[in-house]
Every structure is written in C-alpha cells, then in structure tokens.
C-alpha positions in Angstrom: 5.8 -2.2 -13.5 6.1 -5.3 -15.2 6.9 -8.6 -13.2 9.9 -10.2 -14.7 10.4 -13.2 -14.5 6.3 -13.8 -14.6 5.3 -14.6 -11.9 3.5 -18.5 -11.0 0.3 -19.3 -10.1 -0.3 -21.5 -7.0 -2.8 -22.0 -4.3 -2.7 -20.7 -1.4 -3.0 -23.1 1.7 -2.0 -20.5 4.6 0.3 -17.9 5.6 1.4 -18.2 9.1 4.4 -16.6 11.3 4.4 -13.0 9.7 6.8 -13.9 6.9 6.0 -17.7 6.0 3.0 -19.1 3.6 2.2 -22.7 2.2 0.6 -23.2 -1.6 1.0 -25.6 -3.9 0.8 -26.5 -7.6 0.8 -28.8 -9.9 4.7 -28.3 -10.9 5.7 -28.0 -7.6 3.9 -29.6 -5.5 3.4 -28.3 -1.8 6.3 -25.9 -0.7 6.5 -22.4 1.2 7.2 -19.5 0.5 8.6 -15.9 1.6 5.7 -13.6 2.4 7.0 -10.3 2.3 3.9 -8.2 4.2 4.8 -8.1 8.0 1.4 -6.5 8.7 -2.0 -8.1 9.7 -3.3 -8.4 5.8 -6.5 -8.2 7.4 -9.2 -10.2 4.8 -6.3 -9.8 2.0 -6.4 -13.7 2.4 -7.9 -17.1 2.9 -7.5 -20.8 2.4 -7.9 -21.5 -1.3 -7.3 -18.1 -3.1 -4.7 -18.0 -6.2 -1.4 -16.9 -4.8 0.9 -15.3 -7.5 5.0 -16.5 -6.8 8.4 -14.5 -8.0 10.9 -16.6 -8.0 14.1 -15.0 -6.8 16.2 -17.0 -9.0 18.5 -17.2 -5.7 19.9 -21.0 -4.7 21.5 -19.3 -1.7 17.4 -18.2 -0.7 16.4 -20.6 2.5 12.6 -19.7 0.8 13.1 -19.4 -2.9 9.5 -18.0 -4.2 8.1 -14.7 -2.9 4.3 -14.1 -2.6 3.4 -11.0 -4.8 -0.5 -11.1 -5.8 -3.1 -12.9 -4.1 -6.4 -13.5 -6.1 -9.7 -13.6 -4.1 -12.2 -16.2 -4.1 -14.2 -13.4 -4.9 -12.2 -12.4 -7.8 -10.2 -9.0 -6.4 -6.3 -9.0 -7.1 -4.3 -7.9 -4.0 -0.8 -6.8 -3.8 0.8 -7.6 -0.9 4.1 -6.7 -1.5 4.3 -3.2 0.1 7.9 -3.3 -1.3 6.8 -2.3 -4.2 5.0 0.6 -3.7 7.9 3.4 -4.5 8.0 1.9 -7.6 4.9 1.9 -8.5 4.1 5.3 -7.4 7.4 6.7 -9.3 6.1 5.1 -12.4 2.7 6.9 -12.2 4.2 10.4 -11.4 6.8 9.9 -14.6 3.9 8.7 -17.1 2.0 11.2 -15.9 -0.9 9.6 -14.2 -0.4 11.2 -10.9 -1.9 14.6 -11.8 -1.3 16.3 -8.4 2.8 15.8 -8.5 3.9 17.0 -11.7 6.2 19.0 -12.7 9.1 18.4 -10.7 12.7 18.2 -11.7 14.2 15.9 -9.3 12.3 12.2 -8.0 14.8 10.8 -4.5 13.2 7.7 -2.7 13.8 7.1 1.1 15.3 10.2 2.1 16.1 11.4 5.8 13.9 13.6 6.8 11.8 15.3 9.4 12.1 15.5 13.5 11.5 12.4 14.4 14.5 9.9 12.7 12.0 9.4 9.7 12.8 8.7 6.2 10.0 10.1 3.3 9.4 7.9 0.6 9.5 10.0 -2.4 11.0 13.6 -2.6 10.0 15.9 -5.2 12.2 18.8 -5.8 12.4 21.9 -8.1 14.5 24.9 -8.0 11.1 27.4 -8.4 8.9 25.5 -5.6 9.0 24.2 -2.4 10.0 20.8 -1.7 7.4 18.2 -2.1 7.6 15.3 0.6 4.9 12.2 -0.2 4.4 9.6 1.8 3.1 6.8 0.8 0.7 4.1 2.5 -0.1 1.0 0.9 -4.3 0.1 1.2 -5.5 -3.4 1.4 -7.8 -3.5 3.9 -11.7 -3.8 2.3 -14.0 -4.3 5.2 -17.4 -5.4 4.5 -20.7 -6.6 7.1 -21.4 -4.1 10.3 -19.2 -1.7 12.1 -18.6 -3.0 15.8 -17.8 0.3 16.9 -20.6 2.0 15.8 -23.1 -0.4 14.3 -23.4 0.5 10.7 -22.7 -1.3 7.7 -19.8 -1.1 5.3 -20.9 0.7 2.6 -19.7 -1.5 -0.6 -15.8 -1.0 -1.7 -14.8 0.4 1.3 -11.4 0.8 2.1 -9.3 1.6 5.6 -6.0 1.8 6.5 -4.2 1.2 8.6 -5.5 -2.4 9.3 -4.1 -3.0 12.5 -3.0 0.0 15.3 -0.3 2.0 13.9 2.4 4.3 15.6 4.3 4.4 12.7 1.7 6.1 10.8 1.4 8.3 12.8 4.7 9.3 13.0 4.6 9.8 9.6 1.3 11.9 10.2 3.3 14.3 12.1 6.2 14.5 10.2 4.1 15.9 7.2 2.6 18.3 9.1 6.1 19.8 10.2 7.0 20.0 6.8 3.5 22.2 6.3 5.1 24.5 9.2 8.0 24.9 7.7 6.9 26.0 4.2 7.1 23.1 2.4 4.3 20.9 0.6 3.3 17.6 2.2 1.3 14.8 0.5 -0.2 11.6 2.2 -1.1 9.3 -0.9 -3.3 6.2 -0.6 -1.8 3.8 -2.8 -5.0 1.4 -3.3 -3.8 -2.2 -4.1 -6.7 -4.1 -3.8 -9.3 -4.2 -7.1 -12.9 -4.5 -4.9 -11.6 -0.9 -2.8 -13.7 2.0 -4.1 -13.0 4.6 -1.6 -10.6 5.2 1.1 -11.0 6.4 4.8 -8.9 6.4 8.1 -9.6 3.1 9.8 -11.3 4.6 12.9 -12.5 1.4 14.1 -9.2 0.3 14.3 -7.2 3.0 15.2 -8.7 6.3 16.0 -5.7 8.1 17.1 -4.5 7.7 13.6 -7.8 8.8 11.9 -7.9 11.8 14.6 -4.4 13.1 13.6 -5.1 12.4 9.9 -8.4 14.4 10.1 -6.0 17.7 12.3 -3.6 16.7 8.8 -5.4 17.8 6.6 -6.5 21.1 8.4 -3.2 22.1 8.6 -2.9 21.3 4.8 -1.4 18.3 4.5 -2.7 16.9 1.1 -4.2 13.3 1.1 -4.9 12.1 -2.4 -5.8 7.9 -2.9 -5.1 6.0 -6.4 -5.8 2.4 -7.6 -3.7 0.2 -9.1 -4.5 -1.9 -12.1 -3.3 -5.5 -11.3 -2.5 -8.9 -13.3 -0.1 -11.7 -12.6 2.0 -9.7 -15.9 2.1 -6.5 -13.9 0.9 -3.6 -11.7 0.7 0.1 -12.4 -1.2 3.1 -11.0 -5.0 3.7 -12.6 -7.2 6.5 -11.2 -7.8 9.0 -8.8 -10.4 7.5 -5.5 -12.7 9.3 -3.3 -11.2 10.3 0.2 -13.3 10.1 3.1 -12.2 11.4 6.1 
C-alpha cells in the first residue's frame, strides 16, 4: 500500500500516555501527535529516531498528524500502525505473494467468528474448500543482548511477539484451534513490520502461556507462517516468507 498523502518526516522526541508522541521539524516546529499503537512498542522507539507523520487532513482532529513509520538510529524502518495490517496482508494474498493462501474466491475482513465473541481478520472462502480463517499478528518486537529467563543471547534478527503479556492472543490461539476441530483451515500469520527482524518465535520470556498454547497450535494443525514487509516513507507491502521458530 502506498501512503497518500506522503507522509512527513520529523523527529521523534517521545511518545508517552499510550496514544500521545512529541517530534518536531523544521516546518512545524515542536507539536504532537496521534500514536496509533496501544501496545508496549517494546525497543520500536527512542529519543531521536525519524518519526514518519500522515496527516489526516482533518481540522475537526484534536491531534492532526498520525505516527506511521519510525526510523531507527540504527537504520531499521518500523510500522507501528497495526491498523494497517489487513491491508497489507490483503494486498500480498491478491498480488500473489502470500503463496500459502491462494486460490480463494472470496477475501471478508473482521468477521464474527469463533466461541469466544472473537472476530478473524481475514476470511478466505471457496465453494470446493474449507473455510480459511487467518489471523493476523503484527511483529515489532527485535530483542537483542541476554535472555533474563534463561541466560542466552539473542541470536541476531530475532524477533518475538507478543511484546508484552497477552490474553488476547491467546484467545485468538484458541479460537484457531476450534476452527481445526471443526474441519476448517486455521492460519496464524506473523506479519513482520520491522526491517532488522530475521526470524520469528513466541516471546517465551514474556509470555509463556502464549508460546505454550502456540506450540499445542500447531500440533493440532493450526498453520503459522511469518512474512516481512518492505518499508519506506512512500509505502509498505508484504516481501518474503521468514523462518518460524517455535
């Protein structure tokens, strides 16, 4: 997906109070704006890094920017707008990228689903195969030094999610594996949208109940598949198939 309008560069000073974050720039001056990632963005930030702006275009907006794409000091692009992830996804299935879901006639995003008042974020339907439900969880978290749980280093490019504990993952963990049960097809995809990430595992360190459940998953034959995203302040759109590490 292309970002239209383009989006403007700033520096980022600090995001603070879930949904708030100060930059500034030479046009503007200092000013804040919307952050639109309600999670921990766990080293997805820092004072100084390049933060990219949309600008909603909306007078009526109390915060009229919205923070998109950070760029590292270290030189990674980041997306944090998880809002943008069915799109992204639904791009890559429809040009083909994402080998593992083609072939479907029908494409429905945030449909009810499931036993426990969920909704699945893309639905993939055909008249000769069973329903497809994906669910789709945003990656940003690269970790990097030792372990505190168990000791050992990072290996470089390593990825984790969730990055803070998550009961709504897993939720959605059991929710695919009902669908298994009930003869449908169930796909957890890793959407990886952070450039330095070059493999993906359950956070265990963070939240082992999630990386346990994930682990029963896929036993049970719930498919887990991870894809990076190419990134640049003109736009974002699925690359390539990552390693899986559970």
């Amino acid at each position: 997906m292309k970002f239209s309008p383009p989006l403007i560069k700033t520096t980022l000073l600090k995001r603070y109070k879930r949904f708030l974050a100060d930059v500034v720039s030479n046009e503007h001056g200092e000013f804040t704006a919307h952050c639109p990632n309600t999670g921990s963005m766990k080293n997805c930030w820092q004072e100084g890094d390049t933060a990219w702006l949309l600008d909603s275009k909306n007078p009526k907006r109390k915060y009229l920017y919205t923070w998109v794409l950070n760029q590292n000091l270290q030189g990674d692009w980041i997306c944090i707008n998880t809002h943008l992830a069915n799109q992204v996804v639904s791009e890559g299935i429809e040009n083909g990228i994402l080998e593992e879901l083609q072939d479907y006639d029908s494409l429905q995003q945030e449909v009810k689903y499931g036993e426990e008042n969920s909704r699945i974020d893309l639905l993939l339907t055909d008249p000769n195969k069973p329903h497809c439900y994906v669910e789709i969880k945003t990656v940003t978290l690269l970790e990097s030094g030792v372990n505190e749980k168990s000791g050992e280093a990072f290996k470089p490019g390593s990825g984790f999610f969730p990055d803070a504990v998550s009961t709504r993952g897993q939720k959605h963990i059991r929710e695919l594996v009902t669908m298994v049960e009930q003869g449908h097809r169930a796909v957890l995809l890793f959407l990886v949208q952070h450039t330095g990430i070059q493999t993906v595992s359950p956070a265990a360190h963070i939240d082992p109940k999630y990386a346990e459940l994930l682990s029963a998953a896929a036993q049970k034959g719930v498919e887990i598949y991870a894809y990076n995203t190419h990134i640049s302040a003109a736009e974002i759109k699925l690359r390539q198939a990552l390693p899986v590490i559970l």
